[in-house]
C-alpha positions in Angstrom: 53.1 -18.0 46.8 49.4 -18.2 46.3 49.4 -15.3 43.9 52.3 -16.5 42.1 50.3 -19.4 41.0 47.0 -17.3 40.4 49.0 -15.5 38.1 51.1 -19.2 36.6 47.4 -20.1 34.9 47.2 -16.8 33.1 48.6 -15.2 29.7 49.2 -11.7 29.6 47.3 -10.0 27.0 47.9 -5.9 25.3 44.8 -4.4 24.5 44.4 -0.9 23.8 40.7 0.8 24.3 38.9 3.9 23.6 39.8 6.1 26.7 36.0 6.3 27.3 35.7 3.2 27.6 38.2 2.7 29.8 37.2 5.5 31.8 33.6 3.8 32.2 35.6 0.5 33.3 37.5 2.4 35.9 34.3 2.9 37.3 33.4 0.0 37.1 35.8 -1.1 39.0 35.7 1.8 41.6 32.4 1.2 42.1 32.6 -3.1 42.8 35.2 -1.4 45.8 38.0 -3.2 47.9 40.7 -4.4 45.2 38.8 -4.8 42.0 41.1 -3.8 38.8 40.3 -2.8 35.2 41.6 -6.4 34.8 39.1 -7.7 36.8 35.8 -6.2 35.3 37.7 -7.2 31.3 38.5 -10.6 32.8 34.9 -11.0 34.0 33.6 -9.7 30.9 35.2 -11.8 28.0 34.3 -14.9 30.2 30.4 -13.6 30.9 30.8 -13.2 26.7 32.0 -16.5 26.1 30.3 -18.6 28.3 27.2 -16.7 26.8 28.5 -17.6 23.3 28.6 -21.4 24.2 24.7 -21.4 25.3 23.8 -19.7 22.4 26.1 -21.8 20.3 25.1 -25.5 22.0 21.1 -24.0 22.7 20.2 -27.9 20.7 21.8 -29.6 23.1 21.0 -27.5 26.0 17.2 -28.1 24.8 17.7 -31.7 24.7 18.8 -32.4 27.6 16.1 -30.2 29.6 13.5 -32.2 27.7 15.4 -35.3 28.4 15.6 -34.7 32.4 11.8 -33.0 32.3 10.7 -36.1 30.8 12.2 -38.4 34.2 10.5 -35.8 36.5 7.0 -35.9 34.4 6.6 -39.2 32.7 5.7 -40.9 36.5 3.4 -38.6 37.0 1.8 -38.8 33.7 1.5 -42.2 33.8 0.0 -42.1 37.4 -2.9 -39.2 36.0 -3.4 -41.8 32.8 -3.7 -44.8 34.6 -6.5 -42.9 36.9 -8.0 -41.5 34.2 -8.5 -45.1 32.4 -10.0 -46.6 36.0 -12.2 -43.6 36.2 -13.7 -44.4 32.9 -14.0 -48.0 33.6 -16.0 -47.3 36.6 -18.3 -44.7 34.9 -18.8 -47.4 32.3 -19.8 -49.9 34.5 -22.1 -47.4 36.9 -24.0 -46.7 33.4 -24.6 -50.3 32.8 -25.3 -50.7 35.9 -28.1 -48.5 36.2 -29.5 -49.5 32.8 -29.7 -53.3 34.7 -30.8 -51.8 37.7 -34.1 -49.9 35.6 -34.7 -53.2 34.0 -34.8 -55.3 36.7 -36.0 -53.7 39.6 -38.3 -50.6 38.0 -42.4 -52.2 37.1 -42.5 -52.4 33.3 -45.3 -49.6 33.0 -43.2 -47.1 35.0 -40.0 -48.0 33.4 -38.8 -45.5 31.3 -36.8 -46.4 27.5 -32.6 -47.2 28.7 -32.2 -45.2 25.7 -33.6 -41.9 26.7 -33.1 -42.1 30.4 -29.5 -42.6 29.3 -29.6 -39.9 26.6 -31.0 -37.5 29.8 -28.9 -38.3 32.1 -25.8 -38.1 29.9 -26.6 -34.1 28.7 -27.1 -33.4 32.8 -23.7 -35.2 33.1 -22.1 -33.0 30.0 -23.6 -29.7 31.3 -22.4 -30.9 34.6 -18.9 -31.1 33.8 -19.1 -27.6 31.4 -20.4 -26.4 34.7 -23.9 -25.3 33.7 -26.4 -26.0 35.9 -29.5 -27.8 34.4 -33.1 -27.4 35.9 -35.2 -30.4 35.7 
């Protein structure tokens, strides 16, 4: 009963073929073992080819909706890494004007060195630090 209605869903199809290539099929066939067919390995084939076809055919849409689901995965974390990166500049900002307030206020005015140039110092360290250079001095 169960192969009557495996074989109720299907058409029945003539093809003729090259007898090469149906010898290669044959082996094919032999060579997948137990009760594979010639059918089997041509049945197998023209759906492998089709359901290629329809990837190639709908690759657009395909695309789209990768991006689309990529996006759901990614976009948190994104936003996470932004949001961190904007707090991380805000608090190098503020340690900068902080130390220009703290060499103002709390360094004698005869030893205090120009903001300006103590800043302009200490930011090419901070650049070659990041390049990962090492600076002497």
């Amino acid at each position: 009963m169960a192969a009557k209605r495996k074989i109720q869903n299907r058409r029945k199809v003539n093809l003729l073929l090259e007898q090469e290539m149906y010898d290669e099929l044959e082996k094919m066939a032999a060579l997948r073992g137990g009760s594979t067919t010639v059918s089997d390995i041509i049945r197998e084939s023209i759906h492998n080819n089709l359901t290629s076809n329809y990837c190639v055919q709908n690759i657009d849409l395909i695309t789209k909706i990768m991006k689309e689901e990529l996006s759901v995965i990614l976009n948190p974390a994104i936003d996470r890494i932004a949001a961190l990166s904007s707090k991380a500049c805000v608090q190098a900002a503020t340690a900068s004007y902080l130390n220009a307030e703290a060499l103002n206020r709390f360094v004698p005015e005869k030893e205090r060195m120009d903001v300006k140039e103590a800043y302009d110092a200490a930011r090419k360290k901070g650049v070659a630090y990041v390049k990962g250079k090492t600076i002497d001095g």
